[in-house]
N, C-alpha and C positions, 0 to 999 in steps of 0.2 A: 208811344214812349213818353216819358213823362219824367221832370228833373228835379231832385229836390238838394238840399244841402245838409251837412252833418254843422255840427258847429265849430268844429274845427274846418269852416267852409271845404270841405269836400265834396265833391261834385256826385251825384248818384242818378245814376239813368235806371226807373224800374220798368215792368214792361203796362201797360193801361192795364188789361187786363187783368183781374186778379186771379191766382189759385185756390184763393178762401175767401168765406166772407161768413160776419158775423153780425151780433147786434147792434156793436159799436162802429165797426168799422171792417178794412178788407183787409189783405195779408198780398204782396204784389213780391215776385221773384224781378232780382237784381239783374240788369244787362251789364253796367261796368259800375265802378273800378272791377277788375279781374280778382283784386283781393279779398272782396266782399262776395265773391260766388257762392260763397256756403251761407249766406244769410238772406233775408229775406228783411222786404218793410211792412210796417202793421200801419197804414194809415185811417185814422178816426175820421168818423164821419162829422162835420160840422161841428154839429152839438157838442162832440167833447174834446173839442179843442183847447181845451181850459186850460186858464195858467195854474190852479188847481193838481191839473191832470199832468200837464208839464212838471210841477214841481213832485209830485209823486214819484212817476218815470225817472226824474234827475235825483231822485233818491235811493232808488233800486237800482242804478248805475252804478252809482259810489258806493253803495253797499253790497256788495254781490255775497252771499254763500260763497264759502271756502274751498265747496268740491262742489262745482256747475255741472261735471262731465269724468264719468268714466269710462271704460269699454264697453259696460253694458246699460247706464243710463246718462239720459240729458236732461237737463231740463233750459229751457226755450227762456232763457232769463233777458228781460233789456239789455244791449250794449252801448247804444248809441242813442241821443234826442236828433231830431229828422228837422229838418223847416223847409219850408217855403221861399220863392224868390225872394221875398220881402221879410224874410225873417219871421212869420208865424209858425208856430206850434204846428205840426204834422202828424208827429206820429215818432216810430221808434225803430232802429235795427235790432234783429236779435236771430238765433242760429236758425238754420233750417236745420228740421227732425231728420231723423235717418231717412233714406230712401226704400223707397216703398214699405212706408207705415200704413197700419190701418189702426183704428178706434179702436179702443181695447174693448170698447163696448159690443162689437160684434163677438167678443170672446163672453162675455157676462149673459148673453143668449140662451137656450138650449143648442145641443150640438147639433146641425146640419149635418143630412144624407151627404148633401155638394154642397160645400161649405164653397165660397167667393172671396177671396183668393184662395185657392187651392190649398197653398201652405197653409189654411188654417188647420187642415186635421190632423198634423203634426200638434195640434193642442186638443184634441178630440178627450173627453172626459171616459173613454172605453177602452182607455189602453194605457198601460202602466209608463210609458213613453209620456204621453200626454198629458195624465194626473203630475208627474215628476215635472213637466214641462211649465204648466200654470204655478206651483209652488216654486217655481222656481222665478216666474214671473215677479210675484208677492216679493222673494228676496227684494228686485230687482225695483221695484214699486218705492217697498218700504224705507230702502237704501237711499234715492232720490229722494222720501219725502222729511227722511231726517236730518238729511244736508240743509233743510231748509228750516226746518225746526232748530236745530240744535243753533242757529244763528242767533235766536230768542226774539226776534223783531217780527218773524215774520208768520201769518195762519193764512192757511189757504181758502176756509171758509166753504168757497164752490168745489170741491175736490170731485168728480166724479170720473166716470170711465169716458164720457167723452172727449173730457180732457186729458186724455191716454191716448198717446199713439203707441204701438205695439209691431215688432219687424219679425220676422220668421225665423229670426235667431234668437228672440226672446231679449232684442232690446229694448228699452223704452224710454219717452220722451216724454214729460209733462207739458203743455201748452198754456196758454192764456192764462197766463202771470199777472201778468197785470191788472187784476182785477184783485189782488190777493189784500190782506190787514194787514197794515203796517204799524207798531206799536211798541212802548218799549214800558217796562216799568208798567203797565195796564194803562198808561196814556196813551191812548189811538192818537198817530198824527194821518191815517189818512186811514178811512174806513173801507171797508169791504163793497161791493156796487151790488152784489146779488147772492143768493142764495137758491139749491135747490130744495124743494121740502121733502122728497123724498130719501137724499143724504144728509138730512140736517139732524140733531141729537131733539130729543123730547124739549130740551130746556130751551133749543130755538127763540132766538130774540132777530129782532127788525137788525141785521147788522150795517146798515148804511149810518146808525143813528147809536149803535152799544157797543162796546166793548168785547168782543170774540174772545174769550181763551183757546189755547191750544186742542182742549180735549174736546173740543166739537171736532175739530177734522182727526182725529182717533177715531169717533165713533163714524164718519161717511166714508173712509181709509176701512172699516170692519165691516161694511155696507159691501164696498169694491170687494173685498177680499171673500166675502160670500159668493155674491153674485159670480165673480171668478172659478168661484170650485162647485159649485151646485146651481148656476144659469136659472135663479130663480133670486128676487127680492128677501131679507131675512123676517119680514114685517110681512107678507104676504099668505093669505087663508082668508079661510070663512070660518068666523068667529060665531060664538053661543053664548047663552046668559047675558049677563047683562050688556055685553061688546056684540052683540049678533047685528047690529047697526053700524055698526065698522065693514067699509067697504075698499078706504085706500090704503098705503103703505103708513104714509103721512100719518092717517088718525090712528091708525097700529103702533108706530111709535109712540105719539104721545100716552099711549095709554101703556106704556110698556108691555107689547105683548108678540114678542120674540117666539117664535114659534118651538121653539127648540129650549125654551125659556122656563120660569118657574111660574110662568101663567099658560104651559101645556095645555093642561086639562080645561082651559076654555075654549082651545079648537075644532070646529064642527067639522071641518072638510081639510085635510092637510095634502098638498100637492104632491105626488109624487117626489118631486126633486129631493124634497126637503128632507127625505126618507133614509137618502144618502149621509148621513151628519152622524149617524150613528156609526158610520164607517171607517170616520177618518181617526188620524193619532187623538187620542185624549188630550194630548199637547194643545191640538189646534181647537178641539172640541170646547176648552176651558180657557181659550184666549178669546172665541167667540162670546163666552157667556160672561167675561170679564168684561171685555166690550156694553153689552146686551142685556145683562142681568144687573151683576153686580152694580157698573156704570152708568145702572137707569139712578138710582141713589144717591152715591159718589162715583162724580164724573171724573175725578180722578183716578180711580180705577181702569180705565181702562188703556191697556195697553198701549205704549208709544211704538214709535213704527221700529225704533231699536232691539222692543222685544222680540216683535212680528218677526223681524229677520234673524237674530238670534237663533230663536227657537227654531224657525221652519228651514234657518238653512242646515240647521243642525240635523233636521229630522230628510232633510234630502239628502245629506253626506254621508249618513250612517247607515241610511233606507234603501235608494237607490241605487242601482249597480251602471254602470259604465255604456250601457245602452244606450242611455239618455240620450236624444241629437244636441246638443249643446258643445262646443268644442271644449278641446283642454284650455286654451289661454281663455276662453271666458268664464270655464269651472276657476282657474289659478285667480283669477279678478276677483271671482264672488267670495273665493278663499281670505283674499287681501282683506274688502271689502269688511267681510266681518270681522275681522281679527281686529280693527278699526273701530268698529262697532262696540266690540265686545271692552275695547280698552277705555269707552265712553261711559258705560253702563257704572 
């Protein structure tokens, strides 16, 4: 067990052990106050104990997004700075995700025969239950990620699926926030720590050191929402002519070469998954290429996450019959949800 303090000296017992752990640092559940049972502490390792990193954190406290949580998403925002006996920087309080989350990323997969946790084949891509299920995810994604956009301060930069937790009921939690751009007016007051290259846009710049716009995480947010409905990368083939030396996702982006794109005709080997695209509503077919094609150009083009859910909740309201496992009060949420949405656009 182990003590630390809020700054409003509040006394906090976490357990040593941690439940997560990361490159920074580890995530530890709460033994007392009893008030603080739904949260957890993120404490940093050494090195980023920074006063730096403190004043970051005490900025995303006092700034929070207007809608952190609703019935069917969270996102894991700072709520509290943590210290030490002596008053050093520690770390941060912030929610615990639903219970029994998993990685959205075991969903961006191909499907599993026995999938692990079981409830995963309630999102199985072979059954009109489960296509209905992941679009419904997307709502659910896009909705959390314009709470946070629509604030104007804030890009997430590293957006991907691992930072997705996902629950059986199709809610979901965004995670490690804190590493997100902070910025107002295009003046960074505290830059991004990292990036992945293979959710990052063609225009990819060093973001510890430039200025992030918005529509980078549009295009790794069209990345997710791929990988989501077809368990394959959108960058991903064996290329010909002059791109036949393209072998990762990475050098596929920069060269814009979208497989479903208007650089088609340079694909020598197209993976099955990808095969599927031809399948889906032309609604979502053309939000992709908006993302992918158009957005290789202008990166303003492509889609905000207001559209995303627009459009696709529209296309599961109208689409989908009453099968679906999702309950009524969390269909009545997504209902809200957009009508919100739609009064933003």
């Amino acid at each position: 067990m182990a003590i630390f303090f809020t700054s409003a000296h509040q006394k906090i017992e976490v357990e040593d052990k941690p439940f997560g752990k990361g490159g920074e640092g580890s995530v530890h559940k709460i033994i007392s106050p009893a008030f603080l049972k739904d949260c957890c502490l993120k404490l940093y390792a050494d090195k980023y104990k920074t006063s730096e990193r403190q004043s970051k954190i005490e900025f995303m406290v006092k700034n929070k997004p207007s809608k952190l949580s609703s019935t069917v998403y969270m996102l894991c925002w700072p709520n509290e700075i943590v210290f030490d006996n002596i008053g050093q920087f520690v770390g941060f309080l912030l929610p615990l995700a639903w219970p029994n989350s998993v990685k959205l990323y075991s969903l961006c997969l191909p499907d599993k025969d026995t999938p692990n946790p079981a409830w995963l084949s309630r999102f199985t891509r072979q059954t009109s239950q489960g296509k209905a299920s992941r679009l419904k995810l997307i709502v659910n994604i896009a909705s959390a990620i314009h709470s946070v956009h629509s604030f104007n301060k804030y890009v997430f930069v590293d957006m991907k699926p691992e930072n997705i937790l996902v629950t059986e009921e199709a809610k979901i939690a965004i995670i490690d926030l804190d590493s997100i751009q902070i910025a107002e007016n295009k003046q960074v007051q505290f830059n991004a720590q990292v990036a992945t290259p293979e959710y990052s846009p063609p225009e990819a710049i060093n973001p510890k050191e430039n200025y992030i716009p918005v529509n980078w995480d549009r295009f790794s947010m069209a990345i997710i929402f791929y990988k989501l409905l077809f368990g394959i990368h959108p960058f991903t083939a064996s290329f010909k002519g002059s791109y036949e030396q393209i072998t990762t996702p990475q050098e596929a982006i920069k060269n814009g070469l979208f497989v479903n794109g208007y650089k088609w005709s340079y694909v020598a080997i197209l993976p099955p998954p990808h095969g599927n695209f031809k399948n889906i509503d032309m609604k979502l077919q053309d939000l992709f290429k908006l993302a992918f094609d158009n957005g290789l150009i202008r990166a303003d083009l492509r889609p905000a996450a207001e559209n995303w859910g627009k459009i696709v909740y529209d296309m599961v309201n109208t689409k989908i019959t009453s099968t679906v496992f999702l309950s009524s009060e969390i269909e009545n949420v997504l209902k809200n949800r957009i009508r919100q949405i739609k009064g933003l656009l």
